[in-house]
N, C-alpha and C positions, 0 to 999 in steps of 0.2 A: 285294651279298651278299659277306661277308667268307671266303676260304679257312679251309676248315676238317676235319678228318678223323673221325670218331666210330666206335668198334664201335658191332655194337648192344644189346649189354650195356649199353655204358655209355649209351645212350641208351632199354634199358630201364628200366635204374633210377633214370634223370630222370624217367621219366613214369610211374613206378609201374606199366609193362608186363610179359607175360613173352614172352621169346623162341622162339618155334619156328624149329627151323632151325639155322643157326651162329653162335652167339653172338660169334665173332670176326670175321664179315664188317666191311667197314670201307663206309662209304659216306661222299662227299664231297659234299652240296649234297640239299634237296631239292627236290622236281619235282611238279607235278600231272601227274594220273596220268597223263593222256592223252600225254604228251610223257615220262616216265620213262624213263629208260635204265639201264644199267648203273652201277653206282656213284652211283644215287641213292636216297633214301628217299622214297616216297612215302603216301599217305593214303585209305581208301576212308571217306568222313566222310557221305554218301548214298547209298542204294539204287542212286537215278539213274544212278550212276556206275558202277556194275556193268556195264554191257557194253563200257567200253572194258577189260575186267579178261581176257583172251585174248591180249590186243596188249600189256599190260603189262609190260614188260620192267627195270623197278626191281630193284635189287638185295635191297630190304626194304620190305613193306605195312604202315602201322598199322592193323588192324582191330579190331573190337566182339568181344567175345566168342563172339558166338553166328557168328563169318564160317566156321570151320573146320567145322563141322557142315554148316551150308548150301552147302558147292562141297564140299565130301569126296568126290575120285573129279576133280572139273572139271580138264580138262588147261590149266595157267596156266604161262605163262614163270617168274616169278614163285617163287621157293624159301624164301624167307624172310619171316619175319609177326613182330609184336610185340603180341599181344594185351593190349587195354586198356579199361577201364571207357565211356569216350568217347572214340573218334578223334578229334573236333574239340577237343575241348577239351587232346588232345594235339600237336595239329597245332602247336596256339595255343604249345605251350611250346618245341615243337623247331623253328620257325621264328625263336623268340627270340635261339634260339644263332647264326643265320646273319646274323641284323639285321646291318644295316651299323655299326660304332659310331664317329659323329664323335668324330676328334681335337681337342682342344681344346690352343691355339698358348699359350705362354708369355706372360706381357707383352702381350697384346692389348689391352688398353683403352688403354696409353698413346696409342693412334693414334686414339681415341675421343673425343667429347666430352662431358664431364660434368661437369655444373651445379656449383658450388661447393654451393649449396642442396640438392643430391638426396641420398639416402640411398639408399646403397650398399653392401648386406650383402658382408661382405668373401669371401663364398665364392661371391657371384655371379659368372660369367663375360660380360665382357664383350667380344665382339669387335671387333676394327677398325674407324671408319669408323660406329658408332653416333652416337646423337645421344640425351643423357637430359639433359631439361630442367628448369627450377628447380623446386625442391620437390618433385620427385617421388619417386617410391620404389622398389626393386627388393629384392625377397624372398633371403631365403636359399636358395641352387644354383640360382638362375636362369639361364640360358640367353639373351644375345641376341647372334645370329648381324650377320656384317658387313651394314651397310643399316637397321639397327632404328631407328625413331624411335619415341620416347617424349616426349608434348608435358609441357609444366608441369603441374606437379600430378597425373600419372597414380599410379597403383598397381599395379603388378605383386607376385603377390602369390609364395610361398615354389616353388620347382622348377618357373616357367615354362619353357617351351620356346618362345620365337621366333624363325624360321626368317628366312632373308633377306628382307629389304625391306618386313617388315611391318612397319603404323604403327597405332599407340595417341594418338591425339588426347588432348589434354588434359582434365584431370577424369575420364578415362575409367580406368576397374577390371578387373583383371582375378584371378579367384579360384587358388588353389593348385592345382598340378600343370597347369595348363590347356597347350596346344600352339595356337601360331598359325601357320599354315604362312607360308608364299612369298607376297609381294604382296598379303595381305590387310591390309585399314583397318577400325581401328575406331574410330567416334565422329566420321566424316567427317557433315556438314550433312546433316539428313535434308531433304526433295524437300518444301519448302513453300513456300508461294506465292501472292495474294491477286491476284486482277483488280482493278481501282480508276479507273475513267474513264477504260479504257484503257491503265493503265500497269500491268506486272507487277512487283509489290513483293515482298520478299525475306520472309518471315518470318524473324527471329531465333532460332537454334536453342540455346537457352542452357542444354538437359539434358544429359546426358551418358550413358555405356554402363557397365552394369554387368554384368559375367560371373564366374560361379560357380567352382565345382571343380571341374576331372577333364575340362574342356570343351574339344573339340577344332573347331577352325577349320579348314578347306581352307584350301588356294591359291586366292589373288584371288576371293576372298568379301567381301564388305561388311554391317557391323554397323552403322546410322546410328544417333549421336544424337539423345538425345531432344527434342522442340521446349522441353517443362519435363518436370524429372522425370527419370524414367529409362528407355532402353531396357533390359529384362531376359532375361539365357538364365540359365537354372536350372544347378543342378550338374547333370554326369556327361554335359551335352546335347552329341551330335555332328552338327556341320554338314559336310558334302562341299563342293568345289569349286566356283566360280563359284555361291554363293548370294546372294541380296541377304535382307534384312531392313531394314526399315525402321524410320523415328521412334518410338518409344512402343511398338516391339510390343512383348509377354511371352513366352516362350517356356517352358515348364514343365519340371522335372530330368525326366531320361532320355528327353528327344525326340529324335528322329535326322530328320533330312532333306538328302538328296539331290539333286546338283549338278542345275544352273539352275532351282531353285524360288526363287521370286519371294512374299515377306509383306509386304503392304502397310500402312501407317499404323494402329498405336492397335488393332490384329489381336491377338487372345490364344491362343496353342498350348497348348495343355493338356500336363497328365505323362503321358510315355512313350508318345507318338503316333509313328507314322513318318511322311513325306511324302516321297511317290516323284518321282521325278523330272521336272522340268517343271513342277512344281504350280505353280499361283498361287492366291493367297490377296488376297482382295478386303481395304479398310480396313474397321477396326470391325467385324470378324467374331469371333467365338470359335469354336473348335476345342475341344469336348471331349476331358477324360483319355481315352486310349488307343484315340484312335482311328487307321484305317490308311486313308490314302488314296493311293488309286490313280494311276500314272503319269500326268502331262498334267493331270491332273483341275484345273476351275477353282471354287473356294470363295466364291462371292457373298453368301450367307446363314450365319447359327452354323448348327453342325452339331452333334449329340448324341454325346457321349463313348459310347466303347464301339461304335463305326458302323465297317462297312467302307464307302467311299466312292468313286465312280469317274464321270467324264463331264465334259462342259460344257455346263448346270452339274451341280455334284457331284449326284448320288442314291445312294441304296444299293443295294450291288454287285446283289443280283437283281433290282432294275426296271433297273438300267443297262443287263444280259446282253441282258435282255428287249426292250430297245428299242436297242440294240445290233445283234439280232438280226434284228429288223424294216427295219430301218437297211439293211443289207446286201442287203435280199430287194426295198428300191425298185424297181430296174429291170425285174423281174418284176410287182411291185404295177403300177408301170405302165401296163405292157403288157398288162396282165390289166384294170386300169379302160378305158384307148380303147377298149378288142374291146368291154368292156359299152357301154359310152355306143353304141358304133355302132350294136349290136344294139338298144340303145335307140328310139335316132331310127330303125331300119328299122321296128320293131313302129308305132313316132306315125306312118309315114307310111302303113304298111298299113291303119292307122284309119280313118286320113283316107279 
C-alpha cells in the first residue's frame, strides 16, 4: 500500500459520494472495519458487518444511503460518513488509490534476452533476466516482470501483465489486458500416458493453450496443453491460486474458480460458473452455464447449467443438506438400530 493522504471531500467526489460530517478530515490508508483506527477510511459494504459498527473507531464510513436513517440515535465512535449509491462498488475505487504502483527501471531489457525473430512492440516493458524466444510476439504496454519465459512462437497479446517467473510454453496465446501472476505455467505437457505390455509411453502433447481477454491467473496455477487442439479459458475468466487445469478442457468467459480446484482432461466449464474451492472435476465432464458449485465438491458426471451443486459426488444443494444431515445423525442412527435388533432377538427368543 503506497503512502498517501486524502480529505474526504476529495474522496467524496471521486466516488460520487456526499459527506456528513467534516469534509476536511484527512485520513491516510484504508482499513476493514473490524481493525479501523483513527485516520483510516473504512466501508460498511454488508449487513453482516454491522455489529462490529460500536467498536469502529475509523476516522470516516462509506455507507448506502439508507445507513443514517437506520442507526439515527446508535451511539458509534465513528463521526464521519460518505454517503453513496453502493459501498462496494466504492470500496472498489478508493482502494485503487492506495494500490501499490510498480516502478518500472530504465533500460531493463538490455539484460534480457530476445530472440532477433520476436516481435517486440516498442512500448512493451521488458524486465531483466527474461527470456522471449524466436518468433514470438509481445503486444503493445505489455508487462513482463524479471524471470518471464516466453517459449517460440507464443503470443502475448496488447497490456499483458506478467509477474515474476511465469512461463508461457511455446505456441501458447495469451488475450489482451490478461494478468499472469508469480510461478504460474502455461502450456506445460498435459498428464498423458498409455500402458502398452507393461511399459508406460508418453503421449505427445502437440496442442497448445489458448487464453482470452481480461483473464486473470493466480500464483503457481498450471494451464496444460493441449494433447491436439487447444486448451481454452474464455474472456474476463478468473482463476485463484494453485489451480490445475488440464489437456483439452474449456473453460467458458466469466467463470471464476478458486484456489486448489483441480479440472481434469477434455472437462468443459460453462459461462460464468463459480467453483469453490477444493473442487475437482472429473475428465470428460461438462459443467453447465452458470452454475455454482460448492467447496470440496467432487464432479464425476455433466452437471445441468443453472444447478447449485455440493458433495462427493456432486448433488443439488437440497438433497446434499438432506443427506448431509443424515450424515451427522449416524451415531445416533446407530445406536438406535443395536437397541432395535436386540429387542428383536429378545421377542425370537420369547417365541421360541
Amino acid at each position: 500500500m503506497q503512502n498517501l493522504s486524502k480529505t474526504l471531500q476529495e474522496l467524496a467526489d471521486f466516488i460520487y459520494g456526499r459527506v456528513i460530517g467534516d469534509p476536511n478530515e484527512v485520513v491516510f490508508k484504508p482499513s476493514e472495519i473490524r481493525k479501523a483506527k483513527r485516520g483510516d477510511i473504512s466501508f460498511l459494504v454488508s449487513p453482516k458487518y454491522e455489529k462490529y459498527l460500536p467498536d469502529c473507531e475509523a476516522s470516516c464510513l462509506v455507507v448506502s444511503k439508507d445507513f443514517l436513517a437506520k442507526f439515527q440515535g446508535a451511539n458509534l465512535k465513528v463521526r464521519n460518513f460518505i454517503e453513496v449509491e453502493n459501498p462496494l462498488l466504492a470500496m472498489l475505487k478508493i482502494l485503487s488509490l492506495w494500490e501499490y504502483k510498480i516502478s518500472f527501471p530504465d533500460g531493463g531489457g538490455k539484460l534480457a534476452y530476445i530472440s532477433q525473430s520476436a516481435k517486440v512492440d516498442p512500448s512493451a516493458l521488458i524486465f531483466p533476466f527474461c527470456y522471449i524466444g524466436a518468433n514470438s510476439e509481445i503486444g503493445e504496454k505489455s508487462v513482463l516482470m524479471p524471470g518471464v519465459f516466453v517459449g517460440d512462437g507464443a503470443k502475448i497479446g496488447n497490456g499483458v501483465f506478467m509477474f515474476p517467473n511465469s512461463v508461457v510454453y511455446p505456441l501458447c496465446e495469451i488475450g489482451d489486458n490478461s494478468i499472469v501472476h508469480a510461478g504460474t505455467v502455461i502450456g506445460a505437457d498435459g498428464f498423458g500416458y498409455i500402458s502398452h505390455f507393461g511399459e508406460i509411453l508418453k503421449v505427445p502433447q502437440v496442442g497448445n493453450v489458448k487464453i482470452g481477454r481480461n483473464v486473470e491467473i493466480g500464483a503457481n496455477s498450471c494451464v496444460d496443453r493441449a494433447t491436439m487442439g487447444s486448451t481454452e479459458i474464455g474472456d474476463d475468466v478468473k482463476v485463484d491460486n494453485l489451480v490445475q487445469i488440464a489437456h483439452n478442457v474449456s473453460v467458458g468467459r466469466g467463470t471464476r474458480i478458486v484456489a486448489l480446484t483441480g479440472i481434469a482432461g477434455s472437462s468443459k466449464i460453462g459461462e460464468f460458473c463459480i467453483l469453490g474451492g477444493q473442487v475437482g472435476v472429473s475428465d470428460h465432464v461438462e459443467v453447465g452455464d452458470y452454475t455454482l458449485v460448492g467447496a470440496r465438491t467432487a464432479i464425476i458426471s455433466n452437471v445441468e447449467g443453472g444447478k447449485v451443486v455440493m458433495g462427493e459426488p456432486a448433488m443439488e444443494r437440497t438433497k446434499f443438506l438432506k443427506v448431509h444431515t443424515i450424515y451427522t445423525k449416524l451415531p445416533e442412527i446407530y445406536e438406535r438400530l443395536k437397541k432395535l435388533e436386540k429387542e428383536v432377538e429378545d421377542l425370537k427368543f420369547k417365541l421360541k
